[in-house]
N, C-alpha and C positions, 0 to 999 in steps of 0.2 A: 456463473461460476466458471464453465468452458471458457469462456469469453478475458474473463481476467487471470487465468492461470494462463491463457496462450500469453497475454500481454505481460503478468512478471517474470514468466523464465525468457521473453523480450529482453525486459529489463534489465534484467540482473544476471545474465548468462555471461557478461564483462567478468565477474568477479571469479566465475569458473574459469575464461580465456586466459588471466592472470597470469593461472599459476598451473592451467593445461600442458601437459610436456616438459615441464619446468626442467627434471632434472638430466632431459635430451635435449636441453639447450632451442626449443620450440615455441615457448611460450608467447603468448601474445607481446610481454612486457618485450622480449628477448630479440622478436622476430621485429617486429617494427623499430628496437635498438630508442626505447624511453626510457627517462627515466619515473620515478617512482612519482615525482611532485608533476611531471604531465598527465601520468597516470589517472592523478588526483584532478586534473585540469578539467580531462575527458569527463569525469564521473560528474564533476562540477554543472561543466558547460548543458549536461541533460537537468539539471534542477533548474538551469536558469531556463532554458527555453517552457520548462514544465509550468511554472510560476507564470511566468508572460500567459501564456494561449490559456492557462484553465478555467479563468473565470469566461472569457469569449467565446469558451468553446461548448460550456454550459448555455447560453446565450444561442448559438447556433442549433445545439441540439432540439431545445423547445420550437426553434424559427424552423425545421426544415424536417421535422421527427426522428424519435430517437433510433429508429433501424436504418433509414440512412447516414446518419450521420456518424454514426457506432462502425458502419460496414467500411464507410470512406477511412475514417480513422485505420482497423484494425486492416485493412491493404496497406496502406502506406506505411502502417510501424513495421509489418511485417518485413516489406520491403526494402525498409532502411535496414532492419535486425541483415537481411540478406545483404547487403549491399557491403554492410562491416567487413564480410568476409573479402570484398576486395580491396580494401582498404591498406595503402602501399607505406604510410607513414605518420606521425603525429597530426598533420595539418590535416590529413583526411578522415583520422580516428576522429577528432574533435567536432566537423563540419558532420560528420554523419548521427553521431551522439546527440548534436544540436535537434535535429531536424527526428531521429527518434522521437528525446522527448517534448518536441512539440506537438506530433502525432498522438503520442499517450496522452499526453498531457489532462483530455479531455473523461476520460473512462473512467476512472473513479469515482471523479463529482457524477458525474454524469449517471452513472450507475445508482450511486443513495439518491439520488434525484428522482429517478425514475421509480424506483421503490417506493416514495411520497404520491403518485399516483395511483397504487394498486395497496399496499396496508396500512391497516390503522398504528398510531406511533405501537401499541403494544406487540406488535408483529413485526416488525421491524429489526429490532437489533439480531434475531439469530439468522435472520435472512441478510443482512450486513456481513456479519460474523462468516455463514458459508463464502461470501462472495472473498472475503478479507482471510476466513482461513487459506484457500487457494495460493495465497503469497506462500503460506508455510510446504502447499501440497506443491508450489512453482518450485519452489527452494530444495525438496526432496528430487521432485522428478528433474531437475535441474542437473543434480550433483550426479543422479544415477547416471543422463545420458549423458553429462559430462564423462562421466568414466569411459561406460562404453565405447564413446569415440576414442579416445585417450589409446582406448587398447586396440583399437581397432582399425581406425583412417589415418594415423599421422603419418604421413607420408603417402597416401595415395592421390595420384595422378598431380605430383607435386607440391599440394597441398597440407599447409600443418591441419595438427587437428583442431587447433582454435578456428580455423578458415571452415573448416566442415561443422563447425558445432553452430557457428552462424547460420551457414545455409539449412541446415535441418531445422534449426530452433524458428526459422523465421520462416518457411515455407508453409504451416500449416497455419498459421493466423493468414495468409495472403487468401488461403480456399478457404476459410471459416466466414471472410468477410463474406463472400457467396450468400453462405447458409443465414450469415445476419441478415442481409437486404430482405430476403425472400421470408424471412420467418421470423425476427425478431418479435414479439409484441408491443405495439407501441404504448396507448391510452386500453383502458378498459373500455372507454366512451365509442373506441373506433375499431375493434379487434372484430374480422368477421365470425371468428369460431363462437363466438358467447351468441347465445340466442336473444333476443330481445328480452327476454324475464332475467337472464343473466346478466345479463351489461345493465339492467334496473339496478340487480342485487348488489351487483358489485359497485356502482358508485352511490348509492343510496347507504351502505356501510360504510363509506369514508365519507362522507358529505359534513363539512366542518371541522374536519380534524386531519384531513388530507388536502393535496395539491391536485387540480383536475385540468385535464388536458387542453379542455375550453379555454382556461382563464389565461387573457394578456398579462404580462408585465409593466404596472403602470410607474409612471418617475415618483410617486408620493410612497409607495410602496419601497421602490428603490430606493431613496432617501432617509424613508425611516428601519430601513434593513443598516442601512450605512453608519446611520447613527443611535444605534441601538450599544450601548457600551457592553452590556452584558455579555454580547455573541462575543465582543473581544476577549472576555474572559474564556470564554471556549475554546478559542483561537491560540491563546495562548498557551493553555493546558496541550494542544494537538500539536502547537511547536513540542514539547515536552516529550512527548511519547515518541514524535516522528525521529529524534534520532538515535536513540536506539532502533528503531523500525530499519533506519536506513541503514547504519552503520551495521548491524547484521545481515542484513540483505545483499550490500554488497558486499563486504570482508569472512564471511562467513567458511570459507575456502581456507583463508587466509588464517584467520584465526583457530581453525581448525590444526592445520599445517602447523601452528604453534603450541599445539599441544601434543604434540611429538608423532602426528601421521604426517608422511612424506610422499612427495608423489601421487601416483593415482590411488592411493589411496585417502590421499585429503579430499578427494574429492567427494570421495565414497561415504566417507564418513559423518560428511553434512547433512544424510538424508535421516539417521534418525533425530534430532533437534528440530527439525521442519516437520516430520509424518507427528511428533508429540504435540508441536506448536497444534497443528489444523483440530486433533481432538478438544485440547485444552481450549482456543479461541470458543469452538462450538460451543461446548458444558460453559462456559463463561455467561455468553451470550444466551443460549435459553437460561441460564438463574435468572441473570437479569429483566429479561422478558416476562417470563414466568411469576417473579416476583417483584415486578414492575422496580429495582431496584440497578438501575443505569448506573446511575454514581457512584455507589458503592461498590458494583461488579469492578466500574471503571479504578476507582482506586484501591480497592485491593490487590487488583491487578497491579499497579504501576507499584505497591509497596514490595510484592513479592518480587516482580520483581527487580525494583533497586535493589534490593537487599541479598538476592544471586550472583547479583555485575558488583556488589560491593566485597561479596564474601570472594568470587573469581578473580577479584584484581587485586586479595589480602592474602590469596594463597600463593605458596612458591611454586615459582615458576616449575617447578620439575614434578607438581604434583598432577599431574595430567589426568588421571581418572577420576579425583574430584573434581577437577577444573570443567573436566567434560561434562559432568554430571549437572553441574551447577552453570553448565553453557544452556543443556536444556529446559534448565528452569527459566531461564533469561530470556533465553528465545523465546519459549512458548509466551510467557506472562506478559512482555514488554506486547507480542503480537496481540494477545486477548483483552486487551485494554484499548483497540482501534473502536470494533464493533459497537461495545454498550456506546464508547464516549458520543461516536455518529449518533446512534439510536438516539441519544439524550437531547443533543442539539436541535436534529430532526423533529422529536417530538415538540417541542417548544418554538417551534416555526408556524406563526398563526397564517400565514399564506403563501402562495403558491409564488409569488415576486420575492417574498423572501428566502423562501427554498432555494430559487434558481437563484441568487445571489452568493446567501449566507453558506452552503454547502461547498459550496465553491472555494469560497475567500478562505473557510477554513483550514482547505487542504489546499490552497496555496499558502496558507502563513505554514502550513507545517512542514513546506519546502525552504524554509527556512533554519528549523531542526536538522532536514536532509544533509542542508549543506555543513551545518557543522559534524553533522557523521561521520562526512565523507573524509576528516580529516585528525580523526581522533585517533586511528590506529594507525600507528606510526612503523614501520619497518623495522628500526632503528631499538624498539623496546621488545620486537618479539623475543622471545617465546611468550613472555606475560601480559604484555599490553595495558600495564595500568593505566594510563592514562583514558584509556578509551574506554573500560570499566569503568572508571569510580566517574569518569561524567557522565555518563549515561544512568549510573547509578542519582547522580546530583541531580539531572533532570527528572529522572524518575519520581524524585520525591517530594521535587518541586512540583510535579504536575499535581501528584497527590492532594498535595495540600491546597493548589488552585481547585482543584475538582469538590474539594469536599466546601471551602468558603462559597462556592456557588450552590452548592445544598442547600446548605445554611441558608441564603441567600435568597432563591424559591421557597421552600420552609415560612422565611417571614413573608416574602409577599401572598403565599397561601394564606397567611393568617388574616391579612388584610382585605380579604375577597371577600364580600358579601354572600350569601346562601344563594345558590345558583349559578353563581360564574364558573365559569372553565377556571380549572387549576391547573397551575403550574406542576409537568411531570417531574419525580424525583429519580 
């Protein structure tokens, strides 16, 4: 959870640099003298690298274990997130974005991957869900230290305050990698703290319905991970949900700012939508868990909310405090619909070649959502931003409806199991 809240206020600390200072003429956009569509170029160029390295990087992690490989990563994001801050103009915004997200790239798959080693699929999605709420607790403590600085470093020792929000935001993932090397756990099978009765217990309760440290990656595995059509139907639902993920994550400042807070206090104001997102993801995630019901958690989730981003992009612009209100339904819901849908996949992943494959390729096709996020909210429509509303809302309810034809879909092939075979999880 530590681990991926240092890595998305990494992330997504661009979208606070924005519009940092904005109206003392300091802002990120302002200081390096881009415009809006490079802007977009920058935010782009991190999905593409993200997309290239994640399935490799899953790949890596199994070949070299996952606490070095996790520790390597979270230095070098860190590093770049620092590096931003010296970043003199467009061509070096862009080259440093690149090489972030190919640093990150690896952390998310990598993470529900590793969770296929230690729970059974029914333990799974709320332990998702904490890892996944953390974007909303990044996204809070994001907008808080944004302000902070805001008020307090611009202008010290030359520096704007976007220059200082880099280096803070990025020095403590560079000493966290430390603490991963040295401590992460890796396999249950190899952890020295479990006593030998323990490290029984614990892989002898996922034996057959987990992925285990031991087991290679063979090509017939790989092969039939690849041509499994179903997982594309997963794949596709996870483009669905990823851009609203994305386009709140980053625009979030921004769309704030549009509903009539200015200044440092658009910043401020992002933090309740993110602290309700992290509750909401949670309560999602244990239903579903609890009542072994993924799917459903997952598309209820994506109905509510399309239907916040539909009712936010039908309200007038000038009505700001419902708009607000119905920001935090959006946020929160579009977030709480990440965890079950993983949980769901994951569960339905008969081995450990397919894990390290299928998890992967999932959350690369849904850097494919990202990139359309990146470019739905337009400048030119604020204050209201319909556009970016009602497609996120369209996605939304597209995914819905993918999500639920693959119920269905398990459902009939349950019925076709003989008495004894493993079922298909719903």
């Amino acid at each position: 959870m530590i681990i991926h809240l240092l890595c998305f206020i990494d992330r997504s600390n661009i979208g606070n640099a924005k519009v940092l200072n904005r109206d003392e003429g300091d802002s990120l956009v302002q200081t390096l003298k881009i415009s809006n569509e490079q802007y977009l170029v920058a935010l782009m160029i991190f999905i593409v690298a993200f997309t290239i390295v994640q399935t490799p990087s899953n790949y890596m992690l199994k070949k070299f274990r996952p606490s070095r490989w996790m520790a390597l990563m979270m230095f070098c994001w860190g590093a770049m997130t620092m590096l931003l801050a010296a970043v003199k103009n467009y061509s070096g915004l862009v080259a440093v974005r690149f090489f972030l997200g190919a640093f990150e790239s690896g952390l998310f798959p990598g993470q529900v991957f590793i969770l296929t080693f230690w729970y059974r699929p029914e333990e799974r999605a709320i332990r998702i869900a904490l890892i996944v709420a953390c974007s909303s607790l990044g996204g809070a403590f994001g907008g808080a230290i944004a302000y902070g600085i805001g008020r307090s470093l611009n202008g010290v020792h030359g520096l704007q305050a976007w220059r200082w929000l880099f280096l803070i935001e990025g020095s403590p993932s560079c000493f966290a990698a430390i603490l991963c090397a040295l401590f992460f756990p890796d396999y249950p099978e190899t952890v020295s703290w479990l006593s030998d009765e323990e490290r029984e217990l614990a892989t002898q309760r996922i034996k057959g319905v987990a992925s285990l440290g031991s087991d290679k990656i063979t090509w017939k595995e790989a092969k039939a991970t690849l041509m499994d059509w179903r997982l594309y139907a997963h794949y596709i639902a996870y483009i669905s949900n990823s851009v609203s993920f994305s386009s709140n994550s980053l625009f979030a400042p921004t769309i704030v700012a549009g509903l009539g807070y200015t200044g440092l206090d658009a910043q401020l104001f992002t933090v309740p939508p993110y602290a309700i997102g992290f509750v909401v993801t949670v309560i999602v995630a244990w239903i579903a868990d609890r009542y072994e019901a993924r799917s459903l958690a997952t598309c209820c989730s994506m109905i509510i909310g399309a239907i916040s981003f539909l009712v936010e992009g039908a309200l007038p612009p000038d009505a700001f405090k419902a708009r607000y209100v119905f920001l935090c339904f959006a946020l929160s819901f579009s977030f709480s619909c990440n965890a079950p849908s993983l949980s769901w996949l994951t569960a339905n992943l008969r081995s450990t070649g397919a894990a390290t494959l299928a998890v992967p390729l999932n959350v690369a096709f849904g850097q494919f959502g990202q990139i359309i996020g990146v470019y739905i909210y337009k400048d030119s429509e604020a204050p209201g931003f319909p556009t970016g509303h009602f497609t996120n809302a369209g996605f939304l309810f597209e995914g819905a409806i993918i999500i639920m034809s693959l119920r269905l879909f398990y459902m009939h092939k349950n019925k076709q199991l003989a008495p004894g075979e493993r079922k298909w999880r719903l």
